[in-house]
C-alpha positions as YAML, in Angstrom:
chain: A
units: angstrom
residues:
- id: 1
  name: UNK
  ca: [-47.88, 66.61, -44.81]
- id: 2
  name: UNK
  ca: [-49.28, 63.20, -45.12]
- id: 3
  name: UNK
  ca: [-52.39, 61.93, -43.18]
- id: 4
  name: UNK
  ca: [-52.12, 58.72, -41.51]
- id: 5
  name: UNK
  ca: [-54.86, 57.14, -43.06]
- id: 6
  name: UNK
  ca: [-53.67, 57.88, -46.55]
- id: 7
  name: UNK
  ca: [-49.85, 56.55, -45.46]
- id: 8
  name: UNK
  ca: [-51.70, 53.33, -44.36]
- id: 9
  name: UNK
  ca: [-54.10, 53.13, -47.51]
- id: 10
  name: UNK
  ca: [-51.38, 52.99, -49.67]
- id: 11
  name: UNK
  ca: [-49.08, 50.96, -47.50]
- id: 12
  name: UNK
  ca: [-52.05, 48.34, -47.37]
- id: 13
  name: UNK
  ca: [-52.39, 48.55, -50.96]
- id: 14
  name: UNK
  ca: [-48.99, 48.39, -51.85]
- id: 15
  name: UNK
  ca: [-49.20, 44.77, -49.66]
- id: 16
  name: UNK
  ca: [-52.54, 43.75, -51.00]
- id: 17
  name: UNK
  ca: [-50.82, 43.53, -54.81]
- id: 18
  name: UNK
  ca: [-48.19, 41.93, -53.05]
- id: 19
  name: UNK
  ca: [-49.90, 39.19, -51.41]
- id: 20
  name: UNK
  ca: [-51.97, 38.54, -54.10]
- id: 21
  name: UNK
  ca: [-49.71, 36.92, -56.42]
- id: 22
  name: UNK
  ca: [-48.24, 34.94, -53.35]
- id: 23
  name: UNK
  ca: [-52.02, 33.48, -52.33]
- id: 24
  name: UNK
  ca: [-52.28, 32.50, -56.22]
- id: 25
  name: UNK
  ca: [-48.54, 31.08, -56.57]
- id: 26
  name: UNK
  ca: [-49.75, 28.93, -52.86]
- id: 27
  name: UNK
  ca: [-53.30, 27.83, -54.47]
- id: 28
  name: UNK
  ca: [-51.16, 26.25, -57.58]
- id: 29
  name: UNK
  ca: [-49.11, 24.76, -55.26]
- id: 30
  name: UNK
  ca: [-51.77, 23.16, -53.41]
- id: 31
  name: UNK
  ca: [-53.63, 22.23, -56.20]
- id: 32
  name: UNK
  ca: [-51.00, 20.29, -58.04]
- id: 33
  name: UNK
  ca: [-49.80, 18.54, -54.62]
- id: 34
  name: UNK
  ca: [-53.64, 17.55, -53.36]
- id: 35
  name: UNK
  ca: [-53.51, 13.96, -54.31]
- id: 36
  name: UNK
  ca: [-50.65, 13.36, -52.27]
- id: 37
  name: UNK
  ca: [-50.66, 11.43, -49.18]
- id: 38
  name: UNK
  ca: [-49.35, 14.79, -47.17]
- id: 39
  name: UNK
  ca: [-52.12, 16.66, -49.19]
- id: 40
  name: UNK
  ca: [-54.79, 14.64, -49.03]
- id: 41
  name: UNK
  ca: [-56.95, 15.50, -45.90]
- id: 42
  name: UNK
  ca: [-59.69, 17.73, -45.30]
- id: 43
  name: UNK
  ca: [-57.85, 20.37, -43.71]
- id: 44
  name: UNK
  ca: [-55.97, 21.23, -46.91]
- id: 45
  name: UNK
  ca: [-58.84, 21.24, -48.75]
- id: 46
  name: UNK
  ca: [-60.40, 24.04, -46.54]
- id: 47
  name: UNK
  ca: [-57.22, 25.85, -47.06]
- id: 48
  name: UNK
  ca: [-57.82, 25.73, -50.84]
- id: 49
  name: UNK
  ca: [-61.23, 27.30, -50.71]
- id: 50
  name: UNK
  ca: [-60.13, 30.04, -47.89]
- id: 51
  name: UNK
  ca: [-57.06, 30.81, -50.77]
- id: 52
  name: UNK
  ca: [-59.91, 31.21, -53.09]
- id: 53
  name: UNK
  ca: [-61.39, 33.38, -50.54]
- id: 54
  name: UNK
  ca: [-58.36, 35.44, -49.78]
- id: 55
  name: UNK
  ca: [-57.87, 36.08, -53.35]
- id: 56
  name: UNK
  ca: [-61.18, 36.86, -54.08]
- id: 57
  name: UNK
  ca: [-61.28, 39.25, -50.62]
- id: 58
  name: UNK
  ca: [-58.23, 41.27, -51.86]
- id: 59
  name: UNK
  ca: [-59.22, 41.69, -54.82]
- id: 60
  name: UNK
  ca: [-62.74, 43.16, -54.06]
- id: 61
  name: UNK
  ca: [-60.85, 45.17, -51.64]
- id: 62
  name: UNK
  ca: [-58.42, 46.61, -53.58]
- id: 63
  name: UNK
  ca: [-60.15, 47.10, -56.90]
- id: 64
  name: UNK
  ca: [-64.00, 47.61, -55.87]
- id: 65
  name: UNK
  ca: [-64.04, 49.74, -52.96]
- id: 66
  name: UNK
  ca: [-61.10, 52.49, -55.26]
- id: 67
  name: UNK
  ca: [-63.49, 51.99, -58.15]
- id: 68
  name: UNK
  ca: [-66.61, 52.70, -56.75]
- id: 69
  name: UNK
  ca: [-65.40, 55.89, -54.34]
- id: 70
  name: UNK
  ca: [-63.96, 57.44, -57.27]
- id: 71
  name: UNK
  ca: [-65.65, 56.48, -60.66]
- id: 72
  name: UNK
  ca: [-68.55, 54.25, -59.78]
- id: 73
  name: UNK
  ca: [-72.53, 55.34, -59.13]
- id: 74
  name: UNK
  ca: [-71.65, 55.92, -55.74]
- id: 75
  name: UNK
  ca: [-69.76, 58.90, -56.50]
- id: 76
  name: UNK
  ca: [-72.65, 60.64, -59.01]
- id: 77
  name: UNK
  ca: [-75.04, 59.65, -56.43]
- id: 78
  name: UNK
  ca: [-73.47, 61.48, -53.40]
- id: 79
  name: UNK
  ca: [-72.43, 64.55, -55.43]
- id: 80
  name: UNK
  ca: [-75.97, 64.78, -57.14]
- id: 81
  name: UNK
  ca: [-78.13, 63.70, -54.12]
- id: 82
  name: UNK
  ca: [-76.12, 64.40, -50.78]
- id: 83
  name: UNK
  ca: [-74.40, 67.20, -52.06]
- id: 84
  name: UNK
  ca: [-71.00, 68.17, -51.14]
- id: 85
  name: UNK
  ca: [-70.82, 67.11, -47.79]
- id: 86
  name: UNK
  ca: [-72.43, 63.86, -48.15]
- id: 87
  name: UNK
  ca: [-69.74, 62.75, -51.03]
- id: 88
  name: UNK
  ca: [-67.24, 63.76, -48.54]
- id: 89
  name: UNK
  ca: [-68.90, 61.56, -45.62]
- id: 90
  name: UNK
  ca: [-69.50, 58.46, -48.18]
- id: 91
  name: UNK
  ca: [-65.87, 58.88, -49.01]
- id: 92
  name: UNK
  ca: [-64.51, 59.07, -45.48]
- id: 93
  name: UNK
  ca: [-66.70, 55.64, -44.70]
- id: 94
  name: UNK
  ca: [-65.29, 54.05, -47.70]
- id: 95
  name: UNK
  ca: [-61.80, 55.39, -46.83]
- id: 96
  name: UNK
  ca: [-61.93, 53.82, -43.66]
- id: 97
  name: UNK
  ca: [-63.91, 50.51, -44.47]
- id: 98
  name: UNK
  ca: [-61.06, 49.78, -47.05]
- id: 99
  name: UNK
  ca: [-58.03, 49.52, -44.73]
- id: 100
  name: UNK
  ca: [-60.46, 47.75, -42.46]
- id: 101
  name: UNK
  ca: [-61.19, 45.48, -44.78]
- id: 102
  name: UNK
  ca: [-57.72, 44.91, -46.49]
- id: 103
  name: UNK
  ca: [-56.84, 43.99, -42.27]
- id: 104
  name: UNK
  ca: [-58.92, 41.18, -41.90]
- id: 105
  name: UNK
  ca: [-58.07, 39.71, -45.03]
- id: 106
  name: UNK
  ca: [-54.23, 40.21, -43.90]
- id: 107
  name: UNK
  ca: [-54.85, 38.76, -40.52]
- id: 108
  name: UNK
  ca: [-56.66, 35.63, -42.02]
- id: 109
  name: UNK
  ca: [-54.10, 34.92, -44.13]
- id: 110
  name: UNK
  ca: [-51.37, 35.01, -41.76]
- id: 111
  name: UNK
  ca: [-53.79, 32.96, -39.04]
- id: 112
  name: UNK
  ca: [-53.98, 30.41, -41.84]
- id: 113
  name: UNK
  ca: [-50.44, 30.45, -42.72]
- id: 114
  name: UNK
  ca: [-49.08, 30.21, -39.38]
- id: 115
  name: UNK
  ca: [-51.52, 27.06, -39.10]
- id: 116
  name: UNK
  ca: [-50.13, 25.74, -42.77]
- id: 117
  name: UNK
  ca: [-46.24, 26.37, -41.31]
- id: 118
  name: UNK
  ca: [-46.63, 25.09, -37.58]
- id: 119
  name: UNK
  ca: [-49.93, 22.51, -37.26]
- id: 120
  name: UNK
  ca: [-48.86, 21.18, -34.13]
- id: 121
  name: UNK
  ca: [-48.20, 24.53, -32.09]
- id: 122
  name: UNK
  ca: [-51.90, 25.88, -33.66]
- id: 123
  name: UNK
  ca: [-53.78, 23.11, -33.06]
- id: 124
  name: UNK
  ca: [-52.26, 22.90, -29.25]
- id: 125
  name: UNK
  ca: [-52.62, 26.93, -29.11]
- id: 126
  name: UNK
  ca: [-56.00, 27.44, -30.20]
- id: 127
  name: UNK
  ca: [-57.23, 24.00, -28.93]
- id: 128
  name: UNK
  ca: [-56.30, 24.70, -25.10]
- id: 129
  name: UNK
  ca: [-57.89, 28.61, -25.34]
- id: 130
  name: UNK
  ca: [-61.29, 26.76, -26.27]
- id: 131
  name: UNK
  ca: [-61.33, 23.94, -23.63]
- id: 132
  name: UNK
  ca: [-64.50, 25.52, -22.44]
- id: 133
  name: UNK
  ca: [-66.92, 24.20, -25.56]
...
């Protein structure tokens, strides 16, 4: 029987390799449309670096954080140093910091997205909630 962290690992994985070719495919898109009059304002070019970002984020997440539980330093170094229960801790945190991670890169995107696909309904959303600055 499956754990639930391991059905969401690979589930967040599995949507990690697909986003990333979307974020890249969205970063062309915005690049060869930024000197247009629609395209050419500051918030766009925020939303080129933050693509950059996201890219950059899901890629550390998915490639880095596999790589170093299983064939990196990290691994000798808990099996040689910690012993046998401390590669199983260091594996657990990792474990659990990667879906963490690939989250908030997911949740960013689709904040950003949603602010890309309806400006008027973010800006009056999240401008109201912070009336108090």
């Amino acid at each position: 029987m499956l754990d639930a962290t391991v059905i969401i690992s690979w589930s967040l994985t599995i949507f990690a390799l697909v986003s990333i070719p979307f974020c890249t495919l969205f970063l062309c898109m915005l690049i060869k449309y930024r000197n247009t009059t629609e395209f050419n304002h500051a918030y766009y070019k925020i939303l080129m670096s933050l693509t950059v970002a996201d890219i950059l984020q899901l890629t550390v997440a998915e490639f880095v954080n596999q790589f170093l539980i299983f064939h990196g330093w990290v691994a000798d170094f808990c099996l040689n140093v910690l012993g046998d229960f401390g590669a199983h801790v260091i594996t657990m945190i990792f474990w659990g910091v990667g879906p963490l991670h690939f989250l908030i890169a997911i949740s960013m995107a689709v904040n950003r997205f949603t602010a890309y696909v309806l400006p008027l309904q973010f800006t009056k959303g999240h401008m109201g909630s912070a009336r108090w600055l």
